[in-house]
N, C-alpha and C positions, 0 to 999 in steps of 0.2 A: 576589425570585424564590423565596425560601425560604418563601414562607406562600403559595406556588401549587402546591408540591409535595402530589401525592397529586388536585387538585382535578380535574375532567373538565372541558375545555373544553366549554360549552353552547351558545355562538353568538357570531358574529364580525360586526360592522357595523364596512360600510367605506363612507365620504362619498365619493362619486361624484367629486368635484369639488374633492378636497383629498388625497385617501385616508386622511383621517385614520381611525383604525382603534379600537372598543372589541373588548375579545372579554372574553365573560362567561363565569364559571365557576362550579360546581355548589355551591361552598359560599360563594354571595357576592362574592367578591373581581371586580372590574373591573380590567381594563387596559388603559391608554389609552396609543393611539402618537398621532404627529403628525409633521408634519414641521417640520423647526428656521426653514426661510426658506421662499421662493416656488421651488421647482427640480423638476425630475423625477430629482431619484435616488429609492434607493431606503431608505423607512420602514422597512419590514420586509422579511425573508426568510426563507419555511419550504423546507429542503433537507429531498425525500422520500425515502422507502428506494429506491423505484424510479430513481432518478438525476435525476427533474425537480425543476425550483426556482421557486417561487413567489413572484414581491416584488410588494408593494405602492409604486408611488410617489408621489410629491407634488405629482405636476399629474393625479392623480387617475388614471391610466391603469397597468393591471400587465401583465406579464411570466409566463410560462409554461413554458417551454423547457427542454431538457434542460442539465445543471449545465455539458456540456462546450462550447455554444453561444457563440462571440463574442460580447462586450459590441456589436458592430457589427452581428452578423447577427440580434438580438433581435429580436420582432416586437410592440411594445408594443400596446394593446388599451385601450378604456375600460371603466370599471366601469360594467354596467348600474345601473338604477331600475326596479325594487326590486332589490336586488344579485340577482345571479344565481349559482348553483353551478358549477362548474367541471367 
């Protein structure tokens, strides 16, 4: 993580259908998630300053929701083709 620091994130590709996730940065460096087996938790997760929380998971569908929202009362979504903006 320490040779990411400083670089601007340029753009995020997430697989529809896995979420595996690249997101590319201004001076080169790529970083690649995945997820470890076949399951829908969650690969990633960006907490925003506004109190929503973004995960990506691994049966390819994400999460949106504010940080204080039950794991129960989540409203999971798929990722479009061609990814879509939030």
């Amino acid at each position: 993580m320490a040779r990411l620091d400083g670089q601007k994130l340029r753009e995020i590709r997430v697989n529809p259908l896995s979420g595996a996730t690249e997101f590319e940065f201004d001076l080169g460096a790529i970083l690649k998630a995945r997820r470890v087996k076949n399951d829908d938790t969650d690969i990633w997760t960006l907490y925003k300053p506004n109190g929503m929380v973004l995960g990506v998971r691994g049966d390819g569908a994400f999460v949106y929701e504010r940080g204080t929202t039950p794991g129960a009362n989540e409203k999971p979504r798929k990722i479009g083709t061609p990814n879509q903006a939030l």
